[in-house]
C-alpha beads as a LAMMPS data file, in Angstrom:
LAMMPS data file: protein, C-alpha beads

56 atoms
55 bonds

1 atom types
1 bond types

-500.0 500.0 xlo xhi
-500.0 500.0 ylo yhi
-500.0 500.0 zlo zhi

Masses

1 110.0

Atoms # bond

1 1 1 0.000 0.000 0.000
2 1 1 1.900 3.289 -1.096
3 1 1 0.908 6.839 1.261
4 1 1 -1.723 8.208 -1.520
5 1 1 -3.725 5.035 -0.519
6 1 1 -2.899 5.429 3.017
7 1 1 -4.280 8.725 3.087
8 1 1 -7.109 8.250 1.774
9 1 1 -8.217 5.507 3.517
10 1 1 -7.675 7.121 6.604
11 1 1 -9.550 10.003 5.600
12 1 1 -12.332 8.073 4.775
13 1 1 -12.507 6.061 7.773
14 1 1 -11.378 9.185 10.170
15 1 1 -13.243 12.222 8.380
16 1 1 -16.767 13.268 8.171
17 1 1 -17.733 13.437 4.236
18 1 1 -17.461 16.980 4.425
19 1 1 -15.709 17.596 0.417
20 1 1 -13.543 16.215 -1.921
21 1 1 -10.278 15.048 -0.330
22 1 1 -7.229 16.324 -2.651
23 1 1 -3.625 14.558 -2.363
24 1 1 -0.523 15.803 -3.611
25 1 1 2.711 13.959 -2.929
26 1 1 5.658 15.931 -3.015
27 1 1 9.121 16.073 -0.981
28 1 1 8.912 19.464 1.324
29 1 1 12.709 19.750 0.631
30 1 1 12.204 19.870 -3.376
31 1 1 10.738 24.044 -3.220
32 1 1 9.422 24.218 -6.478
33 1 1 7.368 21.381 -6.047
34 1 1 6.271 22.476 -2.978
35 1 1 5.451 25.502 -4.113
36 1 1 3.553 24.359 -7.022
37 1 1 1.296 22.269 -5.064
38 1 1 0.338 24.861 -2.846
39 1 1 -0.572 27.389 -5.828
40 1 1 -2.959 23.982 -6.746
41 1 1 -4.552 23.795 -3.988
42 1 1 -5.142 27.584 -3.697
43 1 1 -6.733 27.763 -6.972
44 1 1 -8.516 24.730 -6.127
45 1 1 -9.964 26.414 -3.114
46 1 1 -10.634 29.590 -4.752
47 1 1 -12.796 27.553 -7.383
48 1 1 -14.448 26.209 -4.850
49 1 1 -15.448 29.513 -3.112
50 1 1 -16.552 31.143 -6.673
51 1 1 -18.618 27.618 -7.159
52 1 1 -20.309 27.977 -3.761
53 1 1 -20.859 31.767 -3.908
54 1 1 -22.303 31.516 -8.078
55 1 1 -20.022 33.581 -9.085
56 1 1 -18.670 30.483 -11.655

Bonds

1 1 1 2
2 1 2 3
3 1 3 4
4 1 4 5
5 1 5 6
6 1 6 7
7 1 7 8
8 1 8 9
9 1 9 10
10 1 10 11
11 1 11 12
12 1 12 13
13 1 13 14
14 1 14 15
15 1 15 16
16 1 16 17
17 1 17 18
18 1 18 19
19 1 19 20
20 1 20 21
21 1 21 22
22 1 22 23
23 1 23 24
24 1 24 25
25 1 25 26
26 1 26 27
27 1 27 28
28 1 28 29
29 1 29 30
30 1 30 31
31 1 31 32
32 1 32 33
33 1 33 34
34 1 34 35
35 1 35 36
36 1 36 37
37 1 37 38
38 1 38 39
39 1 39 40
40 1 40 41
41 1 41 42
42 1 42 43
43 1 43 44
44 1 44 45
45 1 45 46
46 1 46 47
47 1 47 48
48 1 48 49
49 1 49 50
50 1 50 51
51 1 51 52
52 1 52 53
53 1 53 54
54 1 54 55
55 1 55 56
């Protein structure tokens, strides 16, 4: 079982189905990987936001 799996499976079992669990492996020591995964997942919950508030 690799960690995305892991994750999620604890999510599912831990978590209240609240939204749409996102995973992004990445190393925290490789910085432009890190920060492109947190510009995803700002965008991601700006959609969201824009989605929710009919703007989109």
């Amino acid at each position: 079982m690799n960690l995305k799996t892991k994750f999620k499976e604890t999510s599912q079992q831990c978590s209240p189905p609240v939204g749409t669990l996102y995973i992004f492996p990445t190393s925290i020591t490789d910085t432009q990987a890190t920060g492109i995964s947190l510009q995803t997942v700002r965008d991601i919950i700006l959609r969201e936001h824009l989605r929710h508030s009919n703007l989109v």
